[in-house]
C-alpha positions as CSV (number, residue, x, y, z in Angstrom):
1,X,-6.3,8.0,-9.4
2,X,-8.0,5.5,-11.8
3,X,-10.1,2.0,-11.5
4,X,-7.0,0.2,-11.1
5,X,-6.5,1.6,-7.6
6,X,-10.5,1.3,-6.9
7,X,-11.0,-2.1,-8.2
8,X,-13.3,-3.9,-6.4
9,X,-14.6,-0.9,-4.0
10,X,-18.5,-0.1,-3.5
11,X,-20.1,2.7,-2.9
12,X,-20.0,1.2,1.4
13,X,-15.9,1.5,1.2
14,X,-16.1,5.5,-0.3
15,X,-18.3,6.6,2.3
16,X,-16.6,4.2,5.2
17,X,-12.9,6.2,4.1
18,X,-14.3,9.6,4.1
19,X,-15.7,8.9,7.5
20,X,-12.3,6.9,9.0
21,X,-11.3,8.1,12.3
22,X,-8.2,5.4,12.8
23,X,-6.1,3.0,11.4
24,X,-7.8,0.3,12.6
25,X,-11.3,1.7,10.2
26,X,-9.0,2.0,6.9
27,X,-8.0,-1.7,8.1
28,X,-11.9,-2.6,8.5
29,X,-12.6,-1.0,5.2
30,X,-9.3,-2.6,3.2
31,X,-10.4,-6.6,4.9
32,X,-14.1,-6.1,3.3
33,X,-12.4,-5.7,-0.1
34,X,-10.0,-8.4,-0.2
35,X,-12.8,-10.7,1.4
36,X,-15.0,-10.1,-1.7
37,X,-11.9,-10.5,-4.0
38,X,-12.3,-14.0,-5.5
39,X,-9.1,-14.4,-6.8
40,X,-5.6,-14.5,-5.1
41,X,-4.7,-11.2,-3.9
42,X,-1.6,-9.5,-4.3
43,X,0.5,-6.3,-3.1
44,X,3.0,-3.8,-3.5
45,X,5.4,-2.7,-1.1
46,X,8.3,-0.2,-1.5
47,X,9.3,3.3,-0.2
48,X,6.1,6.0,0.6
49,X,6.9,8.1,3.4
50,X,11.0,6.9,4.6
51,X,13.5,5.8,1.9
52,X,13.4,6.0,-2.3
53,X,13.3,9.3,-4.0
54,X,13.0,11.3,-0.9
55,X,9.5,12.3,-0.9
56,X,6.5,11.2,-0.4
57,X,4.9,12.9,-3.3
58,X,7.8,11.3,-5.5
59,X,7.4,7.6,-3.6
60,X,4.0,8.1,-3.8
61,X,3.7,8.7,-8.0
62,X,6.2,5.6,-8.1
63,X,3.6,3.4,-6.2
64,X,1.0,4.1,-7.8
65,X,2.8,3.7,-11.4
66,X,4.3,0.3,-10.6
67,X,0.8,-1.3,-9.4
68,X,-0.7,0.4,-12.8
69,X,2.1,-1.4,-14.7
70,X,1.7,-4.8,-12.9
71,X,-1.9,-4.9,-13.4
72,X,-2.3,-3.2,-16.7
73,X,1.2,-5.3,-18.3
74,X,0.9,-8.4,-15.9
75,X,-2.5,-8.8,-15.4
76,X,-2.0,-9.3,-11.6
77,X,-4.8,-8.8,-9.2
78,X,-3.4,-6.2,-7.1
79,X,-5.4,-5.0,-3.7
80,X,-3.9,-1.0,-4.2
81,X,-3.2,0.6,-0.7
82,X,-3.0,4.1,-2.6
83,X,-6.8,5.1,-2.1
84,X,-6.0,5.1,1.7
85,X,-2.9,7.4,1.4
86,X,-4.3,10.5,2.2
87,X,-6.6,9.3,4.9
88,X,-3.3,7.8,6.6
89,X,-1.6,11.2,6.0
90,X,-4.9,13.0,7.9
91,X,-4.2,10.2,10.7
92,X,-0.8,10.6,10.9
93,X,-0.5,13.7,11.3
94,X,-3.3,13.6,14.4
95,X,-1.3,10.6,15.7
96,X,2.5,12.7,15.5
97,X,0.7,15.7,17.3
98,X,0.1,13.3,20.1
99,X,3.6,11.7,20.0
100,X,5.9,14.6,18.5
101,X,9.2,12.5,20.2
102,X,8.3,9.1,17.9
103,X,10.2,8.5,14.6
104,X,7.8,6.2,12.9
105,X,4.0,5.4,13.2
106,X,3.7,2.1,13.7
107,X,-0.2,2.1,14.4
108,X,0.2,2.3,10.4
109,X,2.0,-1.2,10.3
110,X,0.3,-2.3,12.9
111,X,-3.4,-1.5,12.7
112,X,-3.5,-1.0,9.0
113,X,-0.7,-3.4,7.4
114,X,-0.5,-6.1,10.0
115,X,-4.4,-6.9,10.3
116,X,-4.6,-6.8,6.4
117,X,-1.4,-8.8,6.1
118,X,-3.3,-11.5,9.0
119,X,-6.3,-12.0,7.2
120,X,-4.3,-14.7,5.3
121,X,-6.2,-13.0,2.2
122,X,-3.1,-11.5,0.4
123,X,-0.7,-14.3,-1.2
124,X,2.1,-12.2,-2.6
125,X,3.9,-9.5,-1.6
126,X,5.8,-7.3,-4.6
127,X,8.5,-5.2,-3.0
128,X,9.6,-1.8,-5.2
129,X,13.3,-1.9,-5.9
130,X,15.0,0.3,-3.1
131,X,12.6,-1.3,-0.8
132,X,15.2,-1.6,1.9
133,X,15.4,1.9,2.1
134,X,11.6,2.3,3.6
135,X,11.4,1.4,7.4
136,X,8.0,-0.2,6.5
137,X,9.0,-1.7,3.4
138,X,11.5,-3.3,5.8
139,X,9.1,-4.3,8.5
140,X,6.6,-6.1,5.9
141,X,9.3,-8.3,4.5
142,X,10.4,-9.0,7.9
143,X,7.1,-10.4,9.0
144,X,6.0,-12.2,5.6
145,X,6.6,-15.6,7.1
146,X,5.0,-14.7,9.8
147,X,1.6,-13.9,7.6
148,X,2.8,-16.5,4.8
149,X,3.0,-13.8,2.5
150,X,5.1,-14.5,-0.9
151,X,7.6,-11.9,-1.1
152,X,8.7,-10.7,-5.1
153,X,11.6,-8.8,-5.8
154,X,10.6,-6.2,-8.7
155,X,13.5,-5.0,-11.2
156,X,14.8,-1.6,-11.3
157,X,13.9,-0.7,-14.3
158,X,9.7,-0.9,-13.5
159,X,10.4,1.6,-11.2
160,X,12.7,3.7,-13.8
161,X,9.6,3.5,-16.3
162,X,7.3,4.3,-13.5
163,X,9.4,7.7,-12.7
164,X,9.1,8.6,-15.9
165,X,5.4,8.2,-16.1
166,X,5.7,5.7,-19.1
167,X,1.6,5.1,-18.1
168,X,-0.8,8.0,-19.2
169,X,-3.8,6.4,-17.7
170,X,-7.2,8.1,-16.1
């Protein structure tokens, strides 16, 4: 990943995700950033591990492509959830050896998303087209009222550049 998904991380927030045992530490570690961020804060929200292309690896690569484009084309100050991804995969996958019967983790949405979300820190909330197709794509744009949270509809065709990798950044 590049500085567009690390922007405005320290040294403190590396270490502090390395050493995450929960949900509720990437959420601890994800409300220091955004406090330090001056500026408004926005977010993306779309399909990683229900709904879109069927994968996370391929929801995953669209993600990170469309925050690239909107902060590299649009200039927006996006907070990027990507550098948590594969600390929420560790936990996850702790969490759904614990609760094999469950079809969704919502300590994600709820420990990570809705404390962040709460913090009345992030303004907008830029939803991926095909967002309905993610469970917590769905939940988020359920509860932005609720966190008076902006929700923005993006166009198809950011994503349809962003699956065809029209960024070559490192």
């Amino acid at each position: 990943m590049n500085t567009v998904h690390f922007k405005h991380w320290n040294s403190y927030n590396v270490v502090a995700l390395s050493k995450a045992r929960s949900f509720i530490d990437l959420a601890n570690i994800a409300l220091d950033i955004v406090h330090r961020i001056p500026e408004k804060v926005e977010m993306v929200s779309g399909p990683i591990s229900t709904g879109g292309v069927g994968t996370i690896p391929g929801n995953r690569m669209i993600f990170e492509e469309v925050i690239e484009l909107l902060v590299l084309e649009s200039g927006l100050n996006i907070f990027s959830q990507m550098p948590f991804e594969d600390k929420m995969v560790e936990l996850y996958q702790e969490w759904h050896r614990k609760n094999p019967d469950e079809k969704y983790c919502m300590p994600i949405l709820h420990e990570f998303y809705d404390r962040l979300f709460y913090s009345g820190r992030v303004q907008t909330l830029y939803f991926i087209y095909d967002w309905q197709s993610s469970f917590g794509a769905r939940w988020e744009h359920e509860n932005c009222r609720t966190w008076r949270i902006e929700p923005h509809y993006l166009p198809k065709e950011l994503s349809d550049r962003a699956m065809n990798g029209s960024l070559a950044i490192n």
